[in-house]
N, CA, C and O of each residue as an XYZ file, in Angstrom:
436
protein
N     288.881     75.203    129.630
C     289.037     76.626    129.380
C     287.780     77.158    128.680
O     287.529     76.571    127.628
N     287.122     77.923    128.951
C     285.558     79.107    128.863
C     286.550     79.503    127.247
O     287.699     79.942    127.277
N     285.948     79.282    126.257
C     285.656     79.863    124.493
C     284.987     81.061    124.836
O     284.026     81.240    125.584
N     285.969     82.220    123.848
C     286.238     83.197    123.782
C     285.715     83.785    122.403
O     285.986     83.259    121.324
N     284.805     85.125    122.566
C     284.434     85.631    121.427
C     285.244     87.032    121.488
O     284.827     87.809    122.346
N     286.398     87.493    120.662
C     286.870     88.587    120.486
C     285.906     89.721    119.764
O     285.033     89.413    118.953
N     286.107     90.674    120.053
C     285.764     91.948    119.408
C     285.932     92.747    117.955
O     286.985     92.305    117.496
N     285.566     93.394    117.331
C     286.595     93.911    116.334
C     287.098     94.974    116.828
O     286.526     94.976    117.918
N     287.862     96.038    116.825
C     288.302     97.342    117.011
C     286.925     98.472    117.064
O     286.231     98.924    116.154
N     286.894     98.691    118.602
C     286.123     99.889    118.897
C     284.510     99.440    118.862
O     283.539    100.196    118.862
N     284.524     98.014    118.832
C     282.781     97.180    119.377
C     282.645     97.034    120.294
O     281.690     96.366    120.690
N     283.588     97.620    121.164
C     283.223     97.157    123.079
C     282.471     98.459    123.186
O     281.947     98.518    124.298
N     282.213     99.551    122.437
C     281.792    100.743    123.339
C     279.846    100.582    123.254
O     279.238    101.452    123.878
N     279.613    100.288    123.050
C     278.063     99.703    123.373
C     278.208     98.825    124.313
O     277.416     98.992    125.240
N     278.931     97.938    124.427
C     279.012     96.924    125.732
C     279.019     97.677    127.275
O     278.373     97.573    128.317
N     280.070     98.436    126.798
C     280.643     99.270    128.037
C     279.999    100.101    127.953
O     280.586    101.087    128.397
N     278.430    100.485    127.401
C     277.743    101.582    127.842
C     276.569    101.116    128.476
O     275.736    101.911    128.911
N     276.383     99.405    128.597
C     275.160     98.669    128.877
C     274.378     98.131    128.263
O     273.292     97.643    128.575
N     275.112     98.224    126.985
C     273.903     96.693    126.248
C     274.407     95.563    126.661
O     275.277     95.431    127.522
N     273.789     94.602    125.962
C     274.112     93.237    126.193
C     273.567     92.416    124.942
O     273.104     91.279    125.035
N     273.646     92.918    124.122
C     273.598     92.288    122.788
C     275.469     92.206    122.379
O     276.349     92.912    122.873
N     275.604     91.256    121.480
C     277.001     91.513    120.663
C     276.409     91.000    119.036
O     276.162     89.815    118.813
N     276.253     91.976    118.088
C     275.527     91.219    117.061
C     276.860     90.535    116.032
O     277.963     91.056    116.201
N     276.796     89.844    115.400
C     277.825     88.986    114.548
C     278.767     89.755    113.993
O     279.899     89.271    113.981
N     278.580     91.085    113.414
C     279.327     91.828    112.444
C     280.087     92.414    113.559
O     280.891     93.250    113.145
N     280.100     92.288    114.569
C     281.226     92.874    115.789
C     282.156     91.944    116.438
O     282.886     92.253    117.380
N     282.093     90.760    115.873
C     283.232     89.603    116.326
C     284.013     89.321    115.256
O     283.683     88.932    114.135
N     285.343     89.614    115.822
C     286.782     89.511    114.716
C     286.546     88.007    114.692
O     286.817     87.183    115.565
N     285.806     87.776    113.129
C     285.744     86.305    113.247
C     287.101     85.354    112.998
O     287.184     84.161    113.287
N     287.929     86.014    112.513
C     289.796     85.821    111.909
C     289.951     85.172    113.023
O     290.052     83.949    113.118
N     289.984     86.197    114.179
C     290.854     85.470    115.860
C     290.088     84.732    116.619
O     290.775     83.908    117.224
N     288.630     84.631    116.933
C     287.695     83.627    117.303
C     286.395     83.714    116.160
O     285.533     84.573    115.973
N     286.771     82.039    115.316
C     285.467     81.879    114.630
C     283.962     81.777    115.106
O     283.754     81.505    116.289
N     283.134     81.938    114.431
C     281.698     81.858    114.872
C     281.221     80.274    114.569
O     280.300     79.727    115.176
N     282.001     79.663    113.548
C     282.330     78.487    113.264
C     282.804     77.354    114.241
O     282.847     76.156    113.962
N     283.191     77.997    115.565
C     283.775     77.163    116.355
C     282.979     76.664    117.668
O     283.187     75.732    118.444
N     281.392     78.257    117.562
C     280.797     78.034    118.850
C     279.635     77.100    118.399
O     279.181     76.775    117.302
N     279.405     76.868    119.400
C     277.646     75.857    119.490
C     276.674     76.640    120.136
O     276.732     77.265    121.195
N     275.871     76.514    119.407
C     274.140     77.372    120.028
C     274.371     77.115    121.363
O     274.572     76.027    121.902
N     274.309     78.541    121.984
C     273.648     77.899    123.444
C     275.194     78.006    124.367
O     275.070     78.373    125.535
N     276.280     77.768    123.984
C     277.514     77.698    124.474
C     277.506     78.959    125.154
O     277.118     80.067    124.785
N     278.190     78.424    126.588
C     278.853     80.121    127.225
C     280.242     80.570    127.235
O     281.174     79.925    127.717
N     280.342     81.922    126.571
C     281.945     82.008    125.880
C     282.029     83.628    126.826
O     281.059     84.349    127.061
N     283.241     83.847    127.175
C     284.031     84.998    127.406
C     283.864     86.056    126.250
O     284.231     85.792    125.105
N     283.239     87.386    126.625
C     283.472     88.160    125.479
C     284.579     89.162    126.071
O     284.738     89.711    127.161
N     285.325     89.146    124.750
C     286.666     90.457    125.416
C     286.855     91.233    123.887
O     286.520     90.882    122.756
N     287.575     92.493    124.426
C     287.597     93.523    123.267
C     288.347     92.872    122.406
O     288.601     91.671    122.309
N     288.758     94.019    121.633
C     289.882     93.349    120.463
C     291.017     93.549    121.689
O     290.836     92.571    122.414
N     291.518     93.924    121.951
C     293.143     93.996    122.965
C     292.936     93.016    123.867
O     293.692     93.065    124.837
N     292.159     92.155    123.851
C     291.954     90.987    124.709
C     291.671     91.178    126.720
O     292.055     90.560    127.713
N     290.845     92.325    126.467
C     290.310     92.940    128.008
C     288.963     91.984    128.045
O     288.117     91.976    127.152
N     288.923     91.225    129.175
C     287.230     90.917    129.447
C     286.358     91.907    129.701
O     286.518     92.869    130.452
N     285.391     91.616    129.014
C     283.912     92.571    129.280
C     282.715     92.220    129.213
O     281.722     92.913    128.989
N     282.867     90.313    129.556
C     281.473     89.933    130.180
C     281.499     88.499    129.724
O     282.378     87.998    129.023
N     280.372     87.866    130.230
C     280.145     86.602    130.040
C     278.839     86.325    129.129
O     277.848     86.769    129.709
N     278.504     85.696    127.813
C     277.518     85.797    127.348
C     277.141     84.357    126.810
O     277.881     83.460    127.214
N     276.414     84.099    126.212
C     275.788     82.357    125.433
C     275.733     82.990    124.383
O     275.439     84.177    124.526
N     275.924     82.607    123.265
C     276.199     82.435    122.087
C     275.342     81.878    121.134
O     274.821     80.793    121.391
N     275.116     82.432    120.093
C     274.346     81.943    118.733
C     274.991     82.153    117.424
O     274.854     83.248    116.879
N     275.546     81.403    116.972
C     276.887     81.842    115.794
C     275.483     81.212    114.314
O     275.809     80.774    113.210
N     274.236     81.359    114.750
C     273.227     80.955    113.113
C     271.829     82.415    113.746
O     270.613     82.417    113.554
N     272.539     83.255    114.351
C     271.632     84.344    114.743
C     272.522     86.197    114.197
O     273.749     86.202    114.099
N     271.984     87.100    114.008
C     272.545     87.945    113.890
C     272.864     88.517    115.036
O     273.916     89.139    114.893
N     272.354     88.610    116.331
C     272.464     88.726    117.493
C     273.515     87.195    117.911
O     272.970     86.111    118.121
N     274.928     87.363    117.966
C     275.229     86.280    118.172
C     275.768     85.663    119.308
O     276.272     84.547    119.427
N     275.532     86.832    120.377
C     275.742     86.557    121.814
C     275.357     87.965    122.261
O     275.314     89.087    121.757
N     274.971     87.113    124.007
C     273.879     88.076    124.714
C     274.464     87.507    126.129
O     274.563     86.419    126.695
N     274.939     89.481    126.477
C     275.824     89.219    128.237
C     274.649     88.870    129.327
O     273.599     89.477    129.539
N     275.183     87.669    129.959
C     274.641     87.668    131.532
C     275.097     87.960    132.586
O     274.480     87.892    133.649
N     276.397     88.378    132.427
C     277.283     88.918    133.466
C     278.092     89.754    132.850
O     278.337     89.563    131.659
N     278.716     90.946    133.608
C     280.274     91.421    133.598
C     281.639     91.001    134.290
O     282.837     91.234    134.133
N     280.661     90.101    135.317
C     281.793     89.919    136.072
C     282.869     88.113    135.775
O     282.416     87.032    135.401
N     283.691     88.323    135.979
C     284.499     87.431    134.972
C     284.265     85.677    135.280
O     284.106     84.807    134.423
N     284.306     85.499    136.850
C     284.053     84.172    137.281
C     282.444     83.692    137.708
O     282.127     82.666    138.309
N     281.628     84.680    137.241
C     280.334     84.274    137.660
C     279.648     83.297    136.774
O     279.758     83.522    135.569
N     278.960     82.255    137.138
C     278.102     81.423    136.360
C     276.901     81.592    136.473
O     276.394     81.873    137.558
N     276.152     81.438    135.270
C     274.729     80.990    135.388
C     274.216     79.698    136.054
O     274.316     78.537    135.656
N     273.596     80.229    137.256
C     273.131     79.228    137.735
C     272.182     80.189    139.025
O     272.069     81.409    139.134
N     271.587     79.041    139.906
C     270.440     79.302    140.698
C     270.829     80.497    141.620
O     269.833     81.128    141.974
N     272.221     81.068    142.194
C     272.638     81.631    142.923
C     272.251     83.278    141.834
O     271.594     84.230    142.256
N     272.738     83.202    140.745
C     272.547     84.321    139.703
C     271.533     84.981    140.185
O     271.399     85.964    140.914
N     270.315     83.701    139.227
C     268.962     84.013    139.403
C     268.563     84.695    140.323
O     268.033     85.806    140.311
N     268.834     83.984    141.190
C     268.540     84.437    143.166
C     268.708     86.095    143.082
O     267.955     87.067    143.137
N     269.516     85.955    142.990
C     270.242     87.468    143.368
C     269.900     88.573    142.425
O     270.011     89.774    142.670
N     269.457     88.016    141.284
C     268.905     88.915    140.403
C     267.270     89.685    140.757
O     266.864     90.838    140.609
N     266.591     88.363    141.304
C     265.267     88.708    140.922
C     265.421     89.478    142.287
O     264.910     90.596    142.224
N     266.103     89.117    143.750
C     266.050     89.596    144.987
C     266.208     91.258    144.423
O     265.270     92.037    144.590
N     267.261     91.617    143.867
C     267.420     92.944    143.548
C     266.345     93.448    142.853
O     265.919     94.567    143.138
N     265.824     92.758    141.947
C     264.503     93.533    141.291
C     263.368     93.867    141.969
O     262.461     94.635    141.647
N     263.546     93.096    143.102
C     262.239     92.893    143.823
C     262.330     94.098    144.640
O     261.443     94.948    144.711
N     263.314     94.125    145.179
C     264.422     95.312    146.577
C     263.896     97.033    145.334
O     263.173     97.990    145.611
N     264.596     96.740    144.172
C     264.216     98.063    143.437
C     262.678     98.400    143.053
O     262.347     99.565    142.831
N     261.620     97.173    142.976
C     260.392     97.701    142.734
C     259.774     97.649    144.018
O     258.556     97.783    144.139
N     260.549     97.462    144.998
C     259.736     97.784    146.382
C     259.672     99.097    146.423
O     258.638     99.715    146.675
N     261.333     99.868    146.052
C     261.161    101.295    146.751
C     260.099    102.127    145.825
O     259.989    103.280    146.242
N     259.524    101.931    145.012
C     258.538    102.984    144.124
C     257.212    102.723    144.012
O     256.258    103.365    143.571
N     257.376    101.392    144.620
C     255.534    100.971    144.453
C     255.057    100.290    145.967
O     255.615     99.487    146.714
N     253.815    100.980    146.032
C     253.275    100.247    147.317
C     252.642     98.944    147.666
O     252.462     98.295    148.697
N     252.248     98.760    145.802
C     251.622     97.385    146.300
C     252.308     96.425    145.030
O     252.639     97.000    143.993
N     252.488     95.047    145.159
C     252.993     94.513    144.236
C     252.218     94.220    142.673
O     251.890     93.075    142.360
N     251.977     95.413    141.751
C     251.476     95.046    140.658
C     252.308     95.876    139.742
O     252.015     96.999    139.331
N     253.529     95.096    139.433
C     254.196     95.485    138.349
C     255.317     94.154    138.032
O     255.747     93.284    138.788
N     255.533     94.388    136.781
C     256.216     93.093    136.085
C     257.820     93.167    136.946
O     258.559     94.150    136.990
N     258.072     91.723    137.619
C     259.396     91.921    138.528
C     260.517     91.501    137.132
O     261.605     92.056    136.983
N     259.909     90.297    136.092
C     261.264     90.361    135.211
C     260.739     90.688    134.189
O     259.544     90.535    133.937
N     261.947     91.408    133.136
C     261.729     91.596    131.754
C     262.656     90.357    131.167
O     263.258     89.450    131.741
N     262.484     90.772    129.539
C     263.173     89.528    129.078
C     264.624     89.527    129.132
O     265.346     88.575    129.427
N     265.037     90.961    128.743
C     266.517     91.271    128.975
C     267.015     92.245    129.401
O     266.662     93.249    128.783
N     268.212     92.550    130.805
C     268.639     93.888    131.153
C     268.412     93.581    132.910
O     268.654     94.468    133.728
């Protein structure tokens, strides 16, 4: 079973506007400890009412203590992700530029 980082009341609305940070002071640490994850671990983030709203890796010795790579609930990190990520970046900096001189990844987003 995928470890679960809950929300506190009313910390999903930056999520759900497109960040992808979750910084520490926004996880009800009471119902999932920060104590329980491992650097690097990939945990389910869901609101406080227990709605999913993404998939992120985890740093419970960072103030930033998880960072979404997905919204969507069964997707994994792995080569297929990647794939499909950079294909789309590539597809979106085709339509505005004619020749290829612009950065295809950033670090996050």
């Amino acid at each position: 079973m995928m470890s679960a980082l809950k929300l506190n009341k009313g910390e999903e609305k930056r999520l759900r506007a497109g960040h992808l940070w979750i910084f520490s002071n926004e996880i009800d640490t009471r119902a999932t400890p920060l104590k329980d994850v491992e650097a690097g671990q990939e945990v389910d983030v869901l609101s406080s009412r227990g709605d999913f709203l993404g998939r992120a890796y985890a740093n419970p010795h960072s103030l930033i203590a998880a960072r979404l790579f997905t919204r969507r609930k069964h997707q994994a990190f792995d080569t297929a992700l990647i794939r499909e990520r950079l294909a789309a970046s590539l597809a979106l900096r085709a339509l505005y530029y004619d020749e290829p001189f612009y950065r295809l990844v950033h670090s996050e987003g």
